[in-house]
N, C-alpha and C positions, 0 to 999 in steps of 0.2 A: 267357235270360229265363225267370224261373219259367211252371209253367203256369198258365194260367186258371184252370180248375178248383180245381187247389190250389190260389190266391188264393181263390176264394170261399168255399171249405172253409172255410179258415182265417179268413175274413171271421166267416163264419157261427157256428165256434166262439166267437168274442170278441162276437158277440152274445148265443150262448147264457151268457156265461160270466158277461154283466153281471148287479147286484145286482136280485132283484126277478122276474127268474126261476122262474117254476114246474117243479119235475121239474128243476134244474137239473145236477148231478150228474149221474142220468140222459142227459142230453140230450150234455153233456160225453162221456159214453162213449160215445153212440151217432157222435156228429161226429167224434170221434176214430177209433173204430174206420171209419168212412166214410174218412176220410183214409190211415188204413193199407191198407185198404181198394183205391185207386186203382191199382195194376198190376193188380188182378186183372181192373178193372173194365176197361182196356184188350187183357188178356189174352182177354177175351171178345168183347170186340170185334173184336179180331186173328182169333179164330177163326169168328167165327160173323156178323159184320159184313158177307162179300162176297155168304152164300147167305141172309141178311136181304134186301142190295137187289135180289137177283132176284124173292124171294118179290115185292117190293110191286112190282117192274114188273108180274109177271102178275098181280097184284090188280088195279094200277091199267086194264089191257087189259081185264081182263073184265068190269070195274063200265065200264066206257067201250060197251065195246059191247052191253051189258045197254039201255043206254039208245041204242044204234043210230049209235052213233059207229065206222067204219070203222077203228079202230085195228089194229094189228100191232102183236107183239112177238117181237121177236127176244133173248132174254138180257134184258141191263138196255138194250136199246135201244127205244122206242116209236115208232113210224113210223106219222104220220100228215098225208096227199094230199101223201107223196113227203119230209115233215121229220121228221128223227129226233131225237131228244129221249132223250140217256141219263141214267141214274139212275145219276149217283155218287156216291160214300161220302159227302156233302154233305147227302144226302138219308135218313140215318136212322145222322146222325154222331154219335160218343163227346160231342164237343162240347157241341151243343145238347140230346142227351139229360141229360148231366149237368147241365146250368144248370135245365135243366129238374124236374129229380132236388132238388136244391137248394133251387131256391125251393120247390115244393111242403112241405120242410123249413119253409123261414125262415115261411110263411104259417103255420104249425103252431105254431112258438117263438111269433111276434108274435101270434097269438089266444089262446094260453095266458096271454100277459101282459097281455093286455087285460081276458080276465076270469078271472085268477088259478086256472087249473083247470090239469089234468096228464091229457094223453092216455095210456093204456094203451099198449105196446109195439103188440102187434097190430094198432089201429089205425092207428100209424103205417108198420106194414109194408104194411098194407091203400093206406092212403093212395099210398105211393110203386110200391106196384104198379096203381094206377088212374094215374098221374101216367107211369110208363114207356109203357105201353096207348096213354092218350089220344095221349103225343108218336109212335108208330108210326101213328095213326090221322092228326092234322097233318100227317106226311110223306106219306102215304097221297095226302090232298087236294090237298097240295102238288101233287105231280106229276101227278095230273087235271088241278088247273087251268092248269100249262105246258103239257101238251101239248093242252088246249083251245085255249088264245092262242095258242099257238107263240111260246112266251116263251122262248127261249134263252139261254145264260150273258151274253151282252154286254148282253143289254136291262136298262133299269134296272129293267125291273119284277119281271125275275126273283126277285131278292133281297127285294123288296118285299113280293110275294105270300106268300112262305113264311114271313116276320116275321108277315104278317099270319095265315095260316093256323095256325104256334105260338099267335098269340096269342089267336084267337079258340079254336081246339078243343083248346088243352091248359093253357094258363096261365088263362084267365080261370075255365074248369069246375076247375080244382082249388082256386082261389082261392075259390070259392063253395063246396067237397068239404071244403076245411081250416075256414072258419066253423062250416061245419054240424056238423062233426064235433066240434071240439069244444064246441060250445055241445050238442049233445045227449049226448057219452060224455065231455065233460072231466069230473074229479074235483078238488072242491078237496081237497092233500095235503100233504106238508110234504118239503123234503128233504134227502135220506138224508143221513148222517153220510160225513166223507172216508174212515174205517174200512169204514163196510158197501159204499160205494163200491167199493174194491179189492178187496174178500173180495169180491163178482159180479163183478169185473171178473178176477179170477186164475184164480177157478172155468170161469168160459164160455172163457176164454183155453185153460186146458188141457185142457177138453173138446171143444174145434173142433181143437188138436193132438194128441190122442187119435184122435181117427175120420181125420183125415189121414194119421195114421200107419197105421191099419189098410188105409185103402183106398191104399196108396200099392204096390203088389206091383208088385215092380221087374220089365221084360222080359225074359226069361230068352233068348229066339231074335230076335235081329236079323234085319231082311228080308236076304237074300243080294244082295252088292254084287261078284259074282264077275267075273273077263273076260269077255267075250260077244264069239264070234267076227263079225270084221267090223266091230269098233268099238275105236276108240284109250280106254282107261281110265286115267282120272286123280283121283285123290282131294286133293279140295279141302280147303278150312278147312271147320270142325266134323261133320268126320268125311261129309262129302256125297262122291259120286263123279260125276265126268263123264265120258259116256260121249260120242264124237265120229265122224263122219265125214262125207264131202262132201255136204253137203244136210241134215246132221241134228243134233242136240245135243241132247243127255238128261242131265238132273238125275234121279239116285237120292238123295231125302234120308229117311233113314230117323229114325222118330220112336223117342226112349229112354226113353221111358215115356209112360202112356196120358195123364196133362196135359201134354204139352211140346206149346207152340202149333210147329205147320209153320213154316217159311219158306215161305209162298206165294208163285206167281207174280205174285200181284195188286204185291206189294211189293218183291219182290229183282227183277224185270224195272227198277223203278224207278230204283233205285240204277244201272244201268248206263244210264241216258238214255231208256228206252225209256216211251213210253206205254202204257198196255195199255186197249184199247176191244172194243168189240161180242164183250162177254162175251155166253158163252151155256151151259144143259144140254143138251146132243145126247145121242143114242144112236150108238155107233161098236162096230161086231163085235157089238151087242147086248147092250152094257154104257155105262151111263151114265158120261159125262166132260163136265168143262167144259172150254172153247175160247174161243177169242180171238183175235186178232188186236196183234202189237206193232209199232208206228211210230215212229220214229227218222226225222226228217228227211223226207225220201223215199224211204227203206228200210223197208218191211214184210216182218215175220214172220209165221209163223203158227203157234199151240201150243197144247196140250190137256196138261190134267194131272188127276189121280184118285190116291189110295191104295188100297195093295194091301199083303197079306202073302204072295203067293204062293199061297194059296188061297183068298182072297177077296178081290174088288175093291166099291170103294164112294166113291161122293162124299159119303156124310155124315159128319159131324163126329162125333155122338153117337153113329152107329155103330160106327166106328172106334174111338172110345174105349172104350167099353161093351165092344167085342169082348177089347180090351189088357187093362183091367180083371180082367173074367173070365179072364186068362189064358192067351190064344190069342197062336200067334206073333206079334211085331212089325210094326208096317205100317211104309212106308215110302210117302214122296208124289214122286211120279214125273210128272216134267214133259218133253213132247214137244216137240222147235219144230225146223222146217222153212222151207223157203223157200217155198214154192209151195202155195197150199191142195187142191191135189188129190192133195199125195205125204203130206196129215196124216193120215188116215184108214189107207193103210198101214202109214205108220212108228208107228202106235200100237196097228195088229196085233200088231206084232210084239214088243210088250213087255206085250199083254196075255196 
């Protein structure tokens, strides 16, 4: 089944594409290029997605207890008079950010055509980065007001609440952001020729493949995937290595250049049946790692994962990359899991 998203893209195009249109043209490259557009936008999500919904747990814990609400936060879990309430990728999803992304769009097309004017590029980049904002601030509220109610996934208000909280602090302010905007910066214009069309559309095409190519400096030193005494080594699909013995299992997945999104825990744990819950940022040997917990039935795990090159270890994303970038050896993301949660804290000694 196609995706949603693409459905509405391509919705969206075929309304920009109708006669009558202002900026029409225009508008055509920009929905286009948003449609070519969508692996990246998942790409980013993929990376940057798991340590988004931590930030807004501990946003949500500390505007809570600002105002003297007894909350806890543990990772993406909120604990409140003994109910836990986690924050998952639900809460600040590819999904509804992109629908969201969208209409802030289509409100832009449909007042341009109302009153025959043509927004400046800028303002529309403006606009969809007040329209991204507002929907992180919705999720924000979102999950204050569950863990106020102790609305949990089975209630029906759950779902309810967060339709409602989209709709009040991101769709309806941008709905009123897209009128004003362009009723005070639209220009009535005329548009462009299908020729001057492609001549901007070939020029920016090989200008975005120009600086890709320059920042694209391939890794010259892979992290060291070597035997390690006292562990069974076996090299999986796409070049990953597992390292094994009684109580312990270790992914070395090393990354081949500074954009290649991880295979994170949050997701390959998935694939083999496992849940992964009461994520968290700890500090272990005095180096920060996430942990977790994975559930399978009545079988729990327990595992922590970080990237490293051997001389430096870090959970961020942009740092890691930024480091590859510049030219520093290769990281590699290395995942711990054990049985017992009092043997994780060693066995991730021993591979920092």
């Amino acid at each position: 089944m196609p995706d949603l998203l693409i459905l509405l893209t391509m919705a969206l195009i075929g309304f920009a594409s109708m006669p009558g249109q202002p900026g029409r043209h225009r508008w055509l490259t920009r929905l286009v290029a948003l449609l070519a557009l969508s692996p990246l936008l998942r790409y980013v999500d993929g990376v940057f997605g798991f340590a988004v919904r931590l930030r807004l747990s501990a946003w949500a814990g500390l505007l809570l207890r600002q105002v003297g609400i007894p909350v806890q936060v543990d990772g993406n879990i909120l604990l409140l008079y003994g109910q836990e309430m986690a924050v998952d990728p639900a809460c600040m999803g590819l999904r509804m950010t992109g629908i969201t992304l969208l209409l802030a769009l289509f409100w832009l097309l449909a007042y341009e055509r109302r009153w025959v004017r043509s927004l400046p590029l800028g303002w529309v980049l403006a606009h969809g980065g007040v329209a991204l904002g507002l929907t992180m601030v919705a999720n924000l509220l979102r999950i204050i007001l569950l863990v106020l109610f102790r609305l949990l996934p089975d209630n029906p208000l759950h779902e309810a609440v967060g339709l409602m909280c989209i709709l009040a602090y991101a769709w309806l302010p941008i709905w009123v952001l897209a009128r004003w905007l362009v009723g005070r910066y639209g220009t009535v214009t005329f548009n462009e020729s299908g020729q001057t069309l492609v001549l901007r559309s070939c020029v920016g095409t090989l200008g975005i493949a120009a600086l890709c190519l320059a920042a694209s400096r391939p890794t010259t030193q892979l992290y060291s995937t070597d035997q390690r005494a006292g562990y069974v080594r076996q090299t999986i699909q796409l070049g990953f290595v597992q390292y094994s013995r009684p109580g312990e299992l270790i992914y070395v997945k090393p990354l081949p250049d500074w954009y290649s999104a991880e295979h994170s825990p949050t997701v390959c744990w998935k694939g083999q049946g496992y849940t992964l819950c009461h994520l968290r940022e700890v500090t272990m040997n005095g180096r920060r790692v996430y942990t977790g917990q994975l559930k399978k039935g009545r079988h729990t795990l327990n595992t922590a994962w970080w990237f490293t090159n051997g001389l430096h270890q870090s959970i961020g994303q942009l740092d890691v990359r930024l480091r590859m970038l510049r030219g520093e050896p290769g990281f590699a993301l290395l995942n711990v899991t054990v049985a017992t949660p009092g043997e994780l804290a060693v066995a991730v000694k021993r591979w920092q």
